[in-house]
Backbone as XML, in Angstrom:
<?xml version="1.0"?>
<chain id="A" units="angstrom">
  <residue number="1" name="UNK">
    <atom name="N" x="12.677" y="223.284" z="-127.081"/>
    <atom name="CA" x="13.895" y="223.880" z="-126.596"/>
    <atom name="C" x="15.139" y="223.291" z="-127.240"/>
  </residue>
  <residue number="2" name="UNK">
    <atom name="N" x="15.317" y="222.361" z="-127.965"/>
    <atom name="CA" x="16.415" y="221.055" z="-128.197"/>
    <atom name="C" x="16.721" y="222.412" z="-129.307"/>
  </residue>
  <residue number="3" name="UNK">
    <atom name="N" x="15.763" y="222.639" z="-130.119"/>
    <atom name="CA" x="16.293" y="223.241" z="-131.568"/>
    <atom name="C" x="16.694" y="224.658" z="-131.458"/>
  </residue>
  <residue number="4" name="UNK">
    <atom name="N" x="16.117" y="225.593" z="-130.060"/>
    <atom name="CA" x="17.149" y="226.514" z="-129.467"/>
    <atom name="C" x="19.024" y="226.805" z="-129.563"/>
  </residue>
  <residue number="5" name="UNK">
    <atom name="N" x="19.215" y="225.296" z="-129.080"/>
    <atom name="CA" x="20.462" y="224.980" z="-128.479"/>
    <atom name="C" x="21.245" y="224.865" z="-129.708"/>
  </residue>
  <residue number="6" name="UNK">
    <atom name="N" x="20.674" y="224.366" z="-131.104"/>
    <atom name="CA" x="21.383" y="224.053" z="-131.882"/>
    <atom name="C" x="22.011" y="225.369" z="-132.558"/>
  </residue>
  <residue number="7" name="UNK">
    <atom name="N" x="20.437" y="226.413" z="-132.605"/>
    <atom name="CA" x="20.822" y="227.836" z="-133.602"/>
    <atom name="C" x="22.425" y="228.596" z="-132.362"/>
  </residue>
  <residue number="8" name="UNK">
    <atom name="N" x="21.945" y="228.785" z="-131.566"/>
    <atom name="CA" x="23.045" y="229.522" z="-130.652"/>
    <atom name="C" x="24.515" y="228.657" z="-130.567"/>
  </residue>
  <residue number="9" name="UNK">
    <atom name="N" x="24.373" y="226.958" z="-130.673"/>
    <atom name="CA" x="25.941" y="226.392" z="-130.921"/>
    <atom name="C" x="26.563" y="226.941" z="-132.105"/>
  </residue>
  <residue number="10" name="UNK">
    <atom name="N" x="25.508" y="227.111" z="-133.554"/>
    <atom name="CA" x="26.054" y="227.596" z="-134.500"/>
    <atom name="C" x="26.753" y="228.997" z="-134.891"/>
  </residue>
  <residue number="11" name="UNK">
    <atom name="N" x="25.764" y="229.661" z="-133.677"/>
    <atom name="CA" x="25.815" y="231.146" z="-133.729"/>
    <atom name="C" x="27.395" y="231.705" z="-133.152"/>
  </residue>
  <residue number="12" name="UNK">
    <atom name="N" x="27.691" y="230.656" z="-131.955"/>
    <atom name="CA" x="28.733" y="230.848" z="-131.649"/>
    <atom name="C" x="29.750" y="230.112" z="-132.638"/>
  </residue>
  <residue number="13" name="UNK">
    <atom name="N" x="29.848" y="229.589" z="-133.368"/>
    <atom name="CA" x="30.797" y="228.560" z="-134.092"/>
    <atom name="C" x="30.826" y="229.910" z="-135.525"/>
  </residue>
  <residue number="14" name="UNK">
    <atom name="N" x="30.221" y="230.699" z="-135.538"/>
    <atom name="CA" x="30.632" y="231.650" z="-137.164"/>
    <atom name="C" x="30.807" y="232.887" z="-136.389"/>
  </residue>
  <residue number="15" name="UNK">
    <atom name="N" x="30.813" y="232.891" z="-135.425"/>
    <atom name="CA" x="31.261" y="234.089" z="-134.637"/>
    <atom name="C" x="33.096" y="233.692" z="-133.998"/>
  </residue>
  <residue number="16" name="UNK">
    <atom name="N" x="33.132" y="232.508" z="-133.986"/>
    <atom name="CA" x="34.381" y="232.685" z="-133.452"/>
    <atom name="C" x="35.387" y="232.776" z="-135.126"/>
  </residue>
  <residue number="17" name="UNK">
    <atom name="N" x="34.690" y="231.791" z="-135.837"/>
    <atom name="CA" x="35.340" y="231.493" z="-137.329"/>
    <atom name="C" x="35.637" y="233.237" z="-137.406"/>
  </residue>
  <residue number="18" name="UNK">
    <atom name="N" x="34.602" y="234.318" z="-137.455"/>
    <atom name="CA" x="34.572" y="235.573" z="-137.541"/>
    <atom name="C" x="35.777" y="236.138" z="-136.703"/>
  </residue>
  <residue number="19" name="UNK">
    <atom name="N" x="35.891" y="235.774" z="-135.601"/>
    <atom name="CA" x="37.363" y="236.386" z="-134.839"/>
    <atom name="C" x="38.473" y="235.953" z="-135.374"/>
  </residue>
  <residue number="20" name="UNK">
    <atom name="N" x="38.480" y="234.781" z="-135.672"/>
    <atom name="CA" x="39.868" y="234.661" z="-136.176"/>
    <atom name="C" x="40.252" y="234.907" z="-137.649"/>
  </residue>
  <residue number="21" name="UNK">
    <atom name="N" x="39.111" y="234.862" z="-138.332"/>
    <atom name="CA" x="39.501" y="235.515" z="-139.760"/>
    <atom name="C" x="40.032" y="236.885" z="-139.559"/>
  </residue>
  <residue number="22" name="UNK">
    <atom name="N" x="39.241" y="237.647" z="-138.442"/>
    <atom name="CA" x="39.918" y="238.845" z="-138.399"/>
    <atom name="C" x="41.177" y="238.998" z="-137.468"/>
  </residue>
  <residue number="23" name="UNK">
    <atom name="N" x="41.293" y="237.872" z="-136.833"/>
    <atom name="CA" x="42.820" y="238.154" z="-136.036"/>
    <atom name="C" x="43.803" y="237.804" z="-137.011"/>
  </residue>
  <residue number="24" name="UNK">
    <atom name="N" x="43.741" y="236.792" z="-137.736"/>
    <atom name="CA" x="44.358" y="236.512" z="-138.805"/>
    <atom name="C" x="44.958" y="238.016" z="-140.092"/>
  </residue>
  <residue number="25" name="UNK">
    <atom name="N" x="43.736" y="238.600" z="-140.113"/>
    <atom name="CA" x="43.740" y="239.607" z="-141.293"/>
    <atom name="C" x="44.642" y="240.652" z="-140.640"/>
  </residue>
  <residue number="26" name="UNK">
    <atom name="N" x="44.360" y="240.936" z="-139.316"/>
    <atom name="CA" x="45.220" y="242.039" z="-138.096"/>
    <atom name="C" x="47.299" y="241.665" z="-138.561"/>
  </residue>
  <residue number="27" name="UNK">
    <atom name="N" x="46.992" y="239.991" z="-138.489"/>
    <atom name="CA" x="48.554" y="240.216" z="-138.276"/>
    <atom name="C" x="49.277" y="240.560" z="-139.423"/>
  </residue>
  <residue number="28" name="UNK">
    <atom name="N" x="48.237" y="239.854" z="-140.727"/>
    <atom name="CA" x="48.986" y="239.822" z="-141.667"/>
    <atom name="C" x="49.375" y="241.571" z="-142.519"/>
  </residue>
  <residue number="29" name="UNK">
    <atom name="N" x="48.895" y="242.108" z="-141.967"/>
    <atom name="CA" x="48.278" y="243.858" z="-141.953"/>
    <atom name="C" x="49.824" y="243.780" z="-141.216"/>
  </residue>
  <residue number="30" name="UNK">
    <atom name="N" x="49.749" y="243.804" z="-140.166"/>
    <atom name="CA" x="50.747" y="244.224" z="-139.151"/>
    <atom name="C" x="51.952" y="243.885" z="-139.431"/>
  </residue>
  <residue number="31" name="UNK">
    <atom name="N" x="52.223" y="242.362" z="-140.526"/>
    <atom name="CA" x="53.435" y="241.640" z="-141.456"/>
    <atom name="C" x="53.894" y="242.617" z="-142.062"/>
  </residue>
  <residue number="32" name="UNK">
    <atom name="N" x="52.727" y="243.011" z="-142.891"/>
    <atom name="CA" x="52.793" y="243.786" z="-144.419"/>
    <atom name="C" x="53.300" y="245.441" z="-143.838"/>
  </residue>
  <residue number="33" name="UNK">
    <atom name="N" x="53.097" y="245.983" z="-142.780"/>
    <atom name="CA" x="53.631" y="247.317" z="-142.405"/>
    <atom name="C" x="54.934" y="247.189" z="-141.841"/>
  </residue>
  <residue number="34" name="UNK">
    <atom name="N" x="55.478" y="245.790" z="-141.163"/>
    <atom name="CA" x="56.307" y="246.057" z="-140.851"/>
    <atom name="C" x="57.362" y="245.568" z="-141.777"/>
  </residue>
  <residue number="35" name="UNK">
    <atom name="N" x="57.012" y="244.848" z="-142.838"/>
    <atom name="CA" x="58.080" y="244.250" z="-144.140"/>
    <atom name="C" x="58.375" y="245.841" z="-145.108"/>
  </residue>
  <residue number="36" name="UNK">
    <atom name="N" x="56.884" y="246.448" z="-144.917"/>
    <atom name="CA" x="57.187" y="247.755" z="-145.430"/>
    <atom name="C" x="57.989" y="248.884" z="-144.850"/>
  </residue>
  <residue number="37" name="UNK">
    <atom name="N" x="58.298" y="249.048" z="-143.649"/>
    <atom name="CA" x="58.918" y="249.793" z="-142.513"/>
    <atom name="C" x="60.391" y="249.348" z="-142.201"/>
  </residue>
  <residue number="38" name="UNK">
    <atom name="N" x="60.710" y="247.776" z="-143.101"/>
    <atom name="CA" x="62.452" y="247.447" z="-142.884"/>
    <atom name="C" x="63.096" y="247.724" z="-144.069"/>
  </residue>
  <residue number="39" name="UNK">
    <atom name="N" x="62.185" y="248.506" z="-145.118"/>
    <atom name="CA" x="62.636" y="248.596" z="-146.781"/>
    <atom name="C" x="62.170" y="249.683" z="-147.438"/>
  </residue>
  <residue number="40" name="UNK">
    <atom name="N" x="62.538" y="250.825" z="-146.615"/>
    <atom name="CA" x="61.818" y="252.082" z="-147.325"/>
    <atom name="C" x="62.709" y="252.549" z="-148.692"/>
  </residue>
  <residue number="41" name="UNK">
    <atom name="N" x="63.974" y="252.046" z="-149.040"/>
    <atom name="CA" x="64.639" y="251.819" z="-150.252"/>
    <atom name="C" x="63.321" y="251.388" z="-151.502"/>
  </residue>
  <residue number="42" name="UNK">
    <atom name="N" x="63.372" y="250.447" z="-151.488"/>
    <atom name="CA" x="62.252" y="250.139" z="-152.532"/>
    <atom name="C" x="60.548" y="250.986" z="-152.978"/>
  </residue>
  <residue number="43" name="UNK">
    <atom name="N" x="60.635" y="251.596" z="-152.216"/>
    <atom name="CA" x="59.477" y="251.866" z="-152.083"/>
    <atom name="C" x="59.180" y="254.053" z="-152.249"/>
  </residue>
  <residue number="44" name="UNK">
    <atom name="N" x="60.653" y="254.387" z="-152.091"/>
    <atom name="CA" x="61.086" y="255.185" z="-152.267"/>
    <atom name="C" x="61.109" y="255.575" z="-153.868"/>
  </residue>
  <residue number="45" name="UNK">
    <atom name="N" x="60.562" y="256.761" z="-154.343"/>
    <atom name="CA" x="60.495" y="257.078" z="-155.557"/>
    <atom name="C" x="62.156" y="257.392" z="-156.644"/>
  </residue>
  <residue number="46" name="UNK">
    <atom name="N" x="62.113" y="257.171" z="-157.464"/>
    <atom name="CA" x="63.016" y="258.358" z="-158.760"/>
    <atom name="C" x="63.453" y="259.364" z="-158.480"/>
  </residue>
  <residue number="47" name="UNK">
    <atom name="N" x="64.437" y="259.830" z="-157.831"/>
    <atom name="CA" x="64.942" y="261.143" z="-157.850"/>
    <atom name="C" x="65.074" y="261.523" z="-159.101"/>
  </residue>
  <residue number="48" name="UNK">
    <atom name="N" x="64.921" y="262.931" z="-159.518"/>
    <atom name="CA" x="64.933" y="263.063" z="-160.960"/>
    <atom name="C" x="66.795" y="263.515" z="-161.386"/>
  </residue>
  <residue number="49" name="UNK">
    <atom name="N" x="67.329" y="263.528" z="-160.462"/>
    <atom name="CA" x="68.615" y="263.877" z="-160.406"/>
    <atom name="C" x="69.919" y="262.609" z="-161.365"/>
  </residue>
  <residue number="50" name="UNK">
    <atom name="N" x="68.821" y="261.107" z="-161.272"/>
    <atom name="CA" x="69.342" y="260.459" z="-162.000"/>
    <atom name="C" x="69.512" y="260.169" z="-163.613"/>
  </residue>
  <residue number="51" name="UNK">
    <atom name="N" x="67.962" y="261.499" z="-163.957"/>
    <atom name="CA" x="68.123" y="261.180" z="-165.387"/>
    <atom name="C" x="69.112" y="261.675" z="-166.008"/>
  </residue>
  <residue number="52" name="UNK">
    <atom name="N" x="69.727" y="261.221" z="-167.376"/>
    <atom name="CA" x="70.589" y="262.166" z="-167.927"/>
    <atom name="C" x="70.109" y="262.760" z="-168.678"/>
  </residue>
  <residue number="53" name="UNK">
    <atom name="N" x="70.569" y="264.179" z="-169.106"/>
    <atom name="CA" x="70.141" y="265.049" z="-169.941"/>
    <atom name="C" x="70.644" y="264.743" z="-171.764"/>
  </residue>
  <residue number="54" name="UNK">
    <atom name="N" x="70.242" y="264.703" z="-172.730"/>
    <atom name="CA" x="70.981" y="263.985" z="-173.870"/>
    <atom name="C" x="70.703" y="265.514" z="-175.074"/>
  </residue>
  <residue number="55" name="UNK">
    <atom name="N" x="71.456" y="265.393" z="-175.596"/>
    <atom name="CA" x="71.492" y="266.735" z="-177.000"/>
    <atom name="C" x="71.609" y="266.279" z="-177.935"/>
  </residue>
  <residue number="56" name="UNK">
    <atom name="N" x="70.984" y="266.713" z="-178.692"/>
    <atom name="CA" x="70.944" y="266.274" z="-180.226"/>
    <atom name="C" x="72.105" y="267.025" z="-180.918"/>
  </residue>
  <residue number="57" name="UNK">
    <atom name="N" x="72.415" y="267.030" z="-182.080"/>
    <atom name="CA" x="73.713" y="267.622" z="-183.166"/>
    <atom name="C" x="73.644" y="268.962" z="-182.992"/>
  </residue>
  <residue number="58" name="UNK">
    <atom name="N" x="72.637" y="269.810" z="-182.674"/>
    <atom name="CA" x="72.487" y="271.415" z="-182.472"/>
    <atom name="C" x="73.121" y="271.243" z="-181.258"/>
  </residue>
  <residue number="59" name="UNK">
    <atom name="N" x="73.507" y="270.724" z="-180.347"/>
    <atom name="CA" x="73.611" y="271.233" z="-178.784"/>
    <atom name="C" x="71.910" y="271.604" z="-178.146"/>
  </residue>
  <residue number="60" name="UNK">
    <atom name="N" x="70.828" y="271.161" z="-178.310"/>
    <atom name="CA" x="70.109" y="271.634" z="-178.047"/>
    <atom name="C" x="69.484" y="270.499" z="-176.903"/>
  </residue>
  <residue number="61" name="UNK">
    <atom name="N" x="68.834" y="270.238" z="-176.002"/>
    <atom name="CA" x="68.525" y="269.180" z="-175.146"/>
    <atom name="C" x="67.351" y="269.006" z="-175.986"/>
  </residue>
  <residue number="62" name="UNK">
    <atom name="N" x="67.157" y="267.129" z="-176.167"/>
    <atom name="CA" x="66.430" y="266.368" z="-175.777"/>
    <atom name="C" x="65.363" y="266.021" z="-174.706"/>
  </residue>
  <residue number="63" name="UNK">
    <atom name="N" x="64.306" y="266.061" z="-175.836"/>
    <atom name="CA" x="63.133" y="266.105" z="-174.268"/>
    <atom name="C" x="63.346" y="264.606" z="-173.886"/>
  </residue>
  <residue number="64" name="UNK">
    <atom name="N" x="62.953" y="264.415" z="-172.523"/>
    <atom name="CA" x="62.501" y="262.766" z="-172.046"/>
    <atom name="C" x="61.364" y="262.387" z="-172.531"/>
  </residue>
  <residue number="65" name="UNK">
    <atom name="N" x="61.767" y="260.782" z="-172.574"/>
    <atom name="CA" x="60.797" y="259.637" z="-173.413"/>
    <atom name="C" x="60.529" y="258.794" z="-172.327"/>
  </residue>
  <residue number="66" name="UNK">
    <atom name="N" x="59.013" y="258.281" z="-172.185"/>
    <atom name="CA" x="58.841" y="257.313" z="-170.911"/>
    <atom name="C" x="59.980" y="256.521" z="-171.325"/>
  </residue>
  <residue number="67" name="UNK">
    <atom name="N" x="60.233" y="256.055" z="-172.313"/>
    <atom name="CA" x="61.736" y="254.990" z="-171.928"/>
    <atom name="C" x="62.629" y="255.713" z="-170.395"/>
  </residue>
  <residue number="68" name="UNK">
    <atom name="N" x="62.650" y="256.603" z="-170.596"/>
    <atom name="CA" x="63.913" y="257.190" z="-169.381"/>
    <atom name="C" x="63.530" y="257.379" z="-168.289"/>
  </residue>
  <residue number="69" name="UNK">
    <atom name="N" x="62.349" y="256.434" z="-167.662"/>
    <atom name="CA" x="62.017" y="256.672" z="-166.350"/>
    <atom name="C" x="61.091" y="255.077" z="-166.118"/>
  </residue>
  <residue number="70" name="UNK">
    <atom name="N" x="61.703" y="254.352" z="-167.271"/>
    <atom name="CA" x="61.702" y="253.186" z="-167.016"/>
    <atom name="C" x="63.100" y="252.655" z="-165.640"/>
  </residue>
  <residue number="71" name="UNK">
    <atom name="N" x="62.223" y="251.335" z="-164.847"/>
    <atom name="CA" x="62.954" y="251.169" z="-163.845"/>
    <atom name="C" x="64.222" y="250.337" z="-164.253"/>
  </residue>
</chain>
């Protein structure tokens, strides 16, 4: 019976390690939504309203180059 007692002390000792890794993982989840939820600025895309339009010597527009939607 002695070597009973030992498997079930352990059993409970990686079961609790197991709760708190996951209470741990809960808050930091719950950090990360709410750091995301005080800064929807950043996270908010490119309006395309900011690019400028550019013409070459014809008057003719310039297509966009990933350069122009660099941040």
């Amino acid at each position: 019976m002695a070597g009973n007692s030992r498997t079930t002390f352990t059993k409970r000792q990686k079961e609790r390690a197991r709760q708190e890794r996951q209470a741990e993982k809960a808050q930091r989840k719950a950090q990360r939504k709410q750091e995301a939820g005080s800064s929807p600025e950043s996270s908010a895309p490119e309006s395309p309203a900011e690019l400028v339009i550019t013409h070459d010597e014809e008057g003719q527009p310039v297509g966009f180059d990933f350069h122009d939607f660099a941040n």
